[in-house]
C-alpha positions as CSV (number, residue, x, y, z in Angstrom):
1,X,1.5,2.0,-36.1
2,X,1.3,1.0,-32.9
3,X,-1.4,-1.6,-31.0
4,X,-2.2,-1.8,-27.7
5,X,-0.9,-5.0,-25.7
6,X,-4.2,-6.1,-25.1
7,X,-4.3,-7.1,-28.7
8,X,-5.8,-10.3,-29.8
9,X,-2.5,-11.3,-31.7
10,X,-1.1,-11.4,-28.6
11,X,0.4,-9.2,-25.5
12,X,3.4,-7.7,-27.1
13,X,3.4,-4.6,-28.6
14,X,2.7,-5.3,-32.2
15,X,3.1,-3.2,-35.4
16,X,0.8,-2.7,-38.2
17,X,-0.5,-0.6,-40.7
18,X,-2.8,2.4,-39.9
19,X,-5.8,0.7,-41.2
20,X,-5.4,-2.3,-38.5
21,X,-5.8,0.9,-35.8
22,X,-8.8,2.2,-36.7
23,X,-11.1,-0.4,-35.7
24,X,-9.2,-2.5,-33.6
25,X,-10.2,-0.6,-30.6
26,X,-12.7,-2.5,-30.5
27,X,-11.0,-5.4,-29.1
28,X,-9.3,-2.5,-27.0
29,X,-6.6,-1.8,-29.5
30,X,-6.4,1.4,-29.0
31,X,-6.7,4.0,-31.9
32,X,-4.4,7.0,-31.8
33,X,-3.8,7.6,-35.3
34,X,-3.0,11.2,-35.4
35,X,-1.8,12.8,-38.1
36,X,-0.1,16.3,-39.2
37,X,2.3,18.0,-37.8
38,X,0.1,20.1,-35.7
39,X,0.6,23.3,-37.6
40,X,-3.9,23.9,-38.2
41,X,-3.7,25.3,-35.2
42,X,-1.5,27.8,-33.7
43,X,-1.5,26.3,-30.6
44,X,-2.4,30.0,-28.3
45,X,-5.9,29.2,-27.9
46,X,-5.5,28.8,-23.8
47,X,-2.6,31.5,-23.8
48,X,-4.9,33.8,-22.5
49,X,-7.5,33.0,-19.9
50,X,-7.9,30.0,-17.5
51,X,-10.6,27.8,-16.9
52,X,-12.8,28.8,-13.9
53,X,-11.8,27.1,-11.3
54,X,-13.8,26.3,-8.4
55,X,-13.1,27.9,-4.7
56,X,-10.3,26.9,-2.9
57,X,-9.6,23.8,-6.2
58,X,-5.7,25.1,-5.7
59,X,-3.3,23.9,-5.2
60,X,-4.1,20.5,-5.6
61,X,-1.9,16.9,-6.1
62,X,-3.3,14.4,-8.0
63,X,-1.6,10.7,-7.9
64,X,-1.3,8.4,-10.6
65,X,0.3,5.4,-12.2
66,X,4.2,6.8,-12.3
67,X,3.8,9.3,-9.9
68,X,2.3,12.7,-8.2
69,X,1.1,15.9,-10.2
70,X,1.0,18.9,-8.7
71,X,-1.0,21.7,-10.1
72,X,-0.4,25.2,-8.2
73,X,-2.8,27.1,-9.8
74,X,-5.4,26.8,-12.2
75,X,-4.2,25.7,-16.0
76,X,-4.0,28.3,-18.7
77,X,-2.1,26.0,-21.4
78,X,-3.5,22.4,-21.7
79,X,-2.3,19.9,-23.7
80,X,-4.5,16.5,-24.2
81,X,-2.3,13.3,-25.1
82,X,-5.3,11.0,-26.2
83,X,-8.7,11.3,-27.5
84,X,-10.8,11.0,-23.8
85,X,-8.4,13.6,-22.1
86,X,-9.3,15.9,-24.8
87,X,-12.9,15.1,-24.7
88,X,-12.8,15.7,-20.9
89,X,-10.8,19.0,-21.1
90,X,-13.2,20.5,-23.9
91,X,-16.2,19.6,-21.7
92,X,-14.9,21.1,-18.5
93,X,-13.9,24.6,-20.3
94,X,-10.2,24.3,-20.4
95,X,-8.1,26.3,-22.3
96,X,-6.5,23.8,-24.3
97,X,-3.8,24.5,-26.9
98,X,-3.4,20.8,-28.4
99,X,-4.7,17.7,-28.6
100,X,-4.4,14.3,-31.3
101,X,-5.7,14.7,-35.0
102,X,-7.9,11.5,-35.6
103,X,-7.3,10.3,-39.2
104,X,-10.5,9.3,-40.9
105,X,-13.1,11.8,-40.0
106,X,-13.6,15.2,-41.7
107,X,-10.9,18.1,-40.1
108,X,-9.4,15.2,-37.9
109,X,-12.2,15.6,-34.9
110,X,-14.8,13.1,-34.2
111,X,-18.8,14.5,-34.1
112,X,-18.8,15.6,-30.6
113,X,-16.0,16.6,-30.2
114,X,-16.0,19.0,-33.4
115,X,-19.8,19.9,-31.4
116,X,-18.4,21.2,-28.0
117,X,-15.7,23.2,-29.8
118,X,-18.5,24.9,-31.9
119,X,-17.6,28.4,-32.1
120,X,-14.1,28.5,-31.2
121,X,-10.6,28.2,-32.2
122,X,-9.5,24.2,-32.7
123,X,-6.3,23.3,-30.1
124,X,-3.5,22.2,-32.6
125,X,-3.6,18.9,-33.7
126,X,-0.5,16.5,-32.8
127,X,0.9,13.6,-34.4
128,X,0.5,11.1,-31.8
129,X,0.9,8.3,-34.2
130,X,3.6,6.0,-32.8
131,X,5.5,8.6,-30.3
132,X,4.8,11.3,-28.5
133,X,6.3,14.5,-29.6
134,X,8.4,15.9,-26.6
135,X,9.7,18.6,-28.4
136,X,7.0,19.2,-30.0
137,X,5.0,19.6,-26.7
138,X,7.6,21.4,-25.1
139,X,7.3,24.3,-27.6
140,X,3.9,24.7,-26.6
141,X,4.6,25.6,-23.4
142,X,1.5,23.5,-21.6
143,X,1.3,24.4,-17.6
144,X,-1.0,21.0,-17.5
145,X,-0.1,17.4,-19.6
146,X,-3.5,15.1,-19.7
147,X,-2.8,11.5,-20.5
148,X,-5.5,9.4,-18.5
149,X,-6.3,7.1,-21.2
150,X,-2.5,7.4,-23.3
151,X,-1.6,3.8,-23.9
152,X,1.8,5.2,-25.0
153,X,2.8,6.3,-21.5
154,X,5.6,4.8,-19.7
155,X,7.4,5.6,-16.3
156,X,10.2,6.9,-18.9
157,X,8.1,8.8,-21.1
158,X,5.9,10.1,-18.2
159,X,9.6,11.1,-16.4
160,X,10.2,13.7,-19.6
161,X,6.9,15.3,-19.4
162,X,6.9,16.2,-15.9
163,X,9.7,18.0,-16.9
164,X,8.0,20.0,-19.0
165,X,4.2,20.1,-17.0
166,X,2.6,18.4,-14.2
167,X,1.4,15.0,-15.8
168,X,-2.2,13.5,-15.1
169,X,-2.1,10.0,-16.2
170,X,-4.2,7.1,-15.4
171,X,-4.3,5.1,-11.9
172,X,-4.0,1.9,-12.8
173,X,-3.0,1.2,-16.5
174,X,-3.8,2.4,-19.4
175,X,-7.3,1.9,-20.7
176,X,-8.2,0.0,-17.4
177,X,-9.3,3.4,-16.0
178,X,-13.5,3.4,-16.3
179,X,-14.5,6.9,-18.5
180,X,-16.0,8.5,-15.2
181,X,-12.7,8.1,-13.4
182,X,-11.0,9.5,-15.9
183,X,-13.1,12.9,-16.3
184,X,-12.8,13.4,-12.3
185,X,-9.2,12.9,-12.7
186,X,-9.6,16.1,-15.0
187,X,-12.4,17.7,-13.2
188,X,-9.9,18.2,-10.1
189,X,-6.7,18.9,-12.1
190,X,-8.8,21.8,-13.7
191,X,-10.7,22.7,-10.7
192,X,-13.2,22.0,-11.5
193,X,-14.7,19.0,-9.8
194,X,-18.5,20.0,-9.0
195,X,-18.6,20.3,-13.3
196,X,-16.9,16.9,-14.1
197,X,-19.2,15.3,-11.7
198,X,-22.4,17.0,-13.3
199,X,-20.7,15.7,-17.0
200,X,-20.3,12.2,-15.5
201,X,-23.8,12.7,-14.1
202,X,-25.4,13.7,-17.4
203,X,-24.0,11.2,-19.4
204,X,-24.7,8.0,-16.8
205,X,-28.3,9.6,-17.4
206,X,-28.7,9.7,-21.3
207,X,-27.6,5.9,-21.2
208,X,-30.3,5.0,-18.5
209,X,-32.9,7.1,-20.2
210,X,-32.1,5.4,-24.0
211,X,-32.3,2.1,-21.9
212,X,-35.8,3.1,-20.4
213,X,-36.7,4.0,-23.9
214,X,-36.0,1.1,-25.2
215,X,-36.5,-1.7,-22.7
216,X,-38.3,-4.3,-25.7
217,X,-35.5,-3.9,-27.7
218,X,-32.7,-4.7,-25.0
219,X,-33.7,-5.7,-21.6
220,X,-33.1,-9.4,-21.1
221,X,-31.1,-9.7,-24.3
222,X,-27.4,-11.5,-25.0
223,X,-25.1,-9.6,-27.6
224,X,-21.4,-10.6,-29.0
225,X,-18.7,-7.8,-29.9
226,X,-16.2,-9.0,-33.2
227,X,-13.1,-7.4,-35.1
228,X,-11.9,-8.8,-37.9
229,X,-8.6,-8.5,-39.3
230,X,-6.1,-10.1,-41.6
231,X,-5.2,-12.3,-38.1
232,X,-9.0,-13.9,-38.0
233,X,-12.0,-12.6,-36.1
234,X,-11.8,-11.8,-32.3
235,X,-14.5,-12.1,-30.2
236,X,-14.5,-9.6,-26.8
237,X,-14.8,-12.0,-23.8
238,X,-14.3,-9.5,-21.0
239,X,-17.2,-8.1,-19.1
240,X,-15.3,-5.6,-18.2
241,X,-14.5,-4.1,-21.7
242,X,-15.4,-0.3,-22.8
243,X,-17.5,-1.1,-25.4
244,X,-19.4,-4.4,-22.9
245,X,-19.7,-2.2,-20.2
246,X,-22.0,0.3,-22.4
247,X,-24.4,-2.8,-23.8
248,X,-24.8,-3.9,-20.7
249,X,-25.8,-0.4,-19.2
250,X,-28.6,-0.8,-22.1
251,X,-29.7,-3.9,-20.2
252,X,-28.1,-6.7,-22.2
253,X,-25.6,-9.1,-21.4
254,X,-23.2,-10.4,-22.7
255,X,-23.4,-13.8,-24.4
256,X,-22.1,-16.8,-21.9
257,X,-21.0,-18.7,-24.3
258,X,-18.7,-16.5,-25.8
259,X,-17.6,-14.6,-22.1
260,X,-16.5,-18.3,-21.3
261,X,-14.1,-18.4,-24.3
262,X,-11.9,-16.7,-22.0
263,X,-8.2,-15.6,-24.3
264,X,-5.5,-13.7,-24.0
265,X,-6.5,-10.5,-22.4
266,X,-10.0,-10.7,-22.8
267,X,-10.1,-11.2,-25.9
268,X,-10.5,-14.3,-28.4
269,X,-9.6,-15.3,-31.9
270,X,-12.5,-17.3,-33.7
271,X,-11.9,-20.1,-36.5
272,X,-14.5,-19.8,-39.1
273,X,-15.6,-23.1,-37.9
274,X,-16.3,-21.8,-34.5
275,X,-18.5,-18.5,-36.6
276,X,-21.5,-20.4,-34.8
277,X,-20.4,-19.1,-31.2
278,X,-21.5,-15.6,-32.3
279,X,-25.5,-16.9,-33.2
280,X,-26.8,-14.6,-30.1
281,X,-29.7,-12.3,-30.0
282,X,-27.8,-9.0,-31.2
283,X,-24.0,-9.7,-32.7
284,X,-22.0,-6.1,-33.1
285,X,-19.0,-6.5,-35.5
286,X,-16.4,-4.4,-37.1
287,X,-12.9,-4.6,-39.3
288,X,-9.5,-3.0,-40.0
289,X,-11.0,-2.5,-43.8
290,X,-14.5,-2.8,-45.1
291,X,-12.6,-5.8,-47.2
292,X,-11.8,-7.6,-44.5
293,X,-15.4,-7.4,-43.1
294,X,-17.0,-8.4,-46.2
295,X,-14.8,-11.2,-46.4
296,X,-16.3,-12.7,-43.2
297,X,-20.0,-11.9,-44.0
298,X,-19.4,-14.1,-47.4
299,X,-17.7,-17.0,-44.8
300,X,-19.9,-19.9,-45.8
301,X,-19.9,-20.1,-41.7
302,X,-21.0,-16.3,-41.3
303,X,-24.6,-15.8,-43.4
304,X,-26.3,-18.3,-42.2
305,X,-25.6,-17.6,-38.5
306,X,-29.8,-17.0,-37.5
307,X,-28.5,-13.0,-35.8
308,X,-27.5,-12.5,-39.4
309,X,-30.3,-14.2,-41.2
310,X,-32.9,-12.2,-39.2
311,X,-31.2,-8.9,-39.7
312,X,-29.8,-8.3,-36.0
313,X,-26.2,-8.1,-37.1
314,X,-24.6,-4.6,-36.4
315,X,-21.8,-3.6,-38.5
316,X,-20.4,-0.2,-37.0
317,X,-17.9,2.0,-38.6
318,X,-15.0,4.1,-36.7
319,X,-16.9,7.0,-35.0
320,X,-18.8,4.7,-32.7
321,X,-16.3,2.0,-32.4
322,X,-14.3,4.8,-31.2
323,X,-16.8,6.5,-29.3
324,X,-17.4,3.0,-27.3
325,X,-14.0,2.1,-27.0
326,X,-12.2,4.5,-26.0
327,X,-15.3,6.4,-24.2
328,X,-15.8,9.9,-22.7
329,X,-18.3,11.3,-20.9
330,X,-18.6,13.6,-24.4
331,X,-18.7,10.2,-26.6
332,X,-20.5,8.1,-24.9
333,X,-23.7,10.9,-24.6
334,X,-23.3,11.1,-28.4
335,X,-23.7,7.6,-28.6
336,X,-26.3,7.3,-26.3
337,X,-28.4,9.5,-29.3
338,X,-26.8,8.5,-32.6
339,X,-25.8,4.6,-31.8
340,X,-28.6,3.4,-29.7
341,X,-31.4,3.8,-32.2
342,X,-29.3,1.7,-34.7
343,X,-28.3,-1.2,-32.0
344,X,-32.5,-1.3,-30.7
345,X,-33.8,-1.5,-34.4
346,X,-31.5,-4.2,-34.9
347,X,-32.5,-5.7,-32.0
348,X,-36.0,-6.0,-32.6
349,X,-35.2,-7.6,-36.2
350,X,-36.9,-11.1,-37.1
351,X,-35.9,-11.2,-40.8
């Protein structure tokens, strides 16, 4: 199983088991572990109609990364390479035929994403677990390849699928592209711009609105993100992060203290001596295995942190790690409703 560079082990691609992904996006490790071999589906969902496409949307290039897509007419086959691309290309109507299975959630797709598919036919489910399946994507015969967020993606890899479709990939690198950048990427390689804007819109709105609502809770406030896994506990230090960028919309900030820690790529590894760095007023953690977490809330240098003590420690499973990490304008309106109440009642906790 594959981790993203950006790892707190280090910057080279690292290997480890598929437990070590499905949290680690947190520390933006990102978290495709698909699984199946894509046969739940059939794969003809978008064989016969198109999504709407806006006047005049065609034909239109889009440029990225590793080069220019082209898309001459709007897409009747779409095929989503990572969990926002999917989420943006459900949202916007198109007729998608596959995107990844997500191991560890009932059927392989997160809440909302299962919502917005509500009464329709599930795209086939790919195995993007530590390669993606050319041939496999081939035989389904996409006209449109969406990887904006597909940490997999190389100038090699991303060469062999514009053979097969035009191939909307990210501008900068992967996972640097914000969530709204990635879903007008989509909006215009569907046609659909006005929408994606609206989506992007909507969901910018629900986060400003759960702020407003709770202000006591979160204006004014310092917070700390952890993983822990068998390699320690890393702290996020980059203001910049997914998962930051959404606290801080709430009207929190992130702690000083621990955004100074600096680390490789933004992140930082914590001793349990140095526990005491993550004493702020709302500390949000997570683990590879709910073993590994329990084994730093017994640390003798863990329980009697004051956040902990007074009950404003946050221990998130893999839906909203996921849905914060590696964010959409779909996940990050579900969290809006089913995170926010949890991080605000912590919040207000004084043992």
């Amino acid at each position: 199983m594959r981790l993203h560079p950006r790892a707190a082990a280090g910057h080279p691609t690292a290997v480890r088991p598929r437990a070590a992904l499905v949290l680690a996006a947190l520390l933006a490790i990102v978290v495709l572990s698909a699984c199946g071999s894509g046969d739940d589906a059939t794969g003809d969902r978008g064989s016969a109609t198109a999504a709407t496409a806006e006047e005049g949307a065609f034909p239109v290039t889009i440029a990225s990364r590793f080069g220019d897509a082209t898309i001459a007419a709007a897409p009747r086959r779409v095929v989503a390479l990572d969990y926002a691309a999917a989420d943006g290309a459900i949202a916007l109507g198109a007729p998608l035929v596959a995107m990844p299975r997500v191991s560890g959630v009932p059927g392989g797709i997160q809440s909302w994403r299962a919502d917005a598919l509500r009464g329709t036919a599930a795209p086939a489910l790919l195995d993007l677990d530590a390669e993606i399946p050319i041939e496999r994507i081939a035989a389904l015969r996409p006209d449109l390849i969406l990887a904006t967020n597909t940490y997999l993606l190389d100038a090699t890899l991303y060469a062999r699928l514009s053979e097969i479709a035009p191939t909307v990939h990210f501008a900068g690198a992967p996972l640097t592209d914000t969530w709204q950048q990635s879903t007008l990427r989509i909006g215009s390689a569907l046609g659909r711009e006005a929408r994606a804007q609206e989506l992007v819109d909507a969901a910018e709105r629900d986060v400003r609105v759960a702020a407003r609502r709770r202000a006591e809770a979160f204006e004014g406030r310092s917070f700390a993100v952890f993983l822990a896994s068998p390699d320690g506990l890393g702290t996020v230090t980059d203001p910049g992060d997914a998962f930051v960028r959404f606290l801080s919309d709430l009207g929190m900030r992130l702690d000083p203290k621990v955004q100074t820690l600096g680390g490789d790529g933004g992140r930082a590894l914590l001793s349990k001596e140095r526990y005491d760095l993550l004493d702020t007023d709302l500390l949000v953690g997570s683990a590879v295995t709910p073993q590994v977490l329990a084994e730093v809330e017994r640390a003798p240098t863990f329980a009697p942190l004051r956040v902990v003590r007074e009950g404003r420690y946050v221990a998130l499973g893999f839906e909203p790690v996921t849905a914060l990490t590696l964010p959409s304008a779909l996940s990050v309106r579900w969290a809006a409703r089913e995170v926010v109440p949890q991080l605000a009642s912590a919040a207000m906790a004084r043992g």
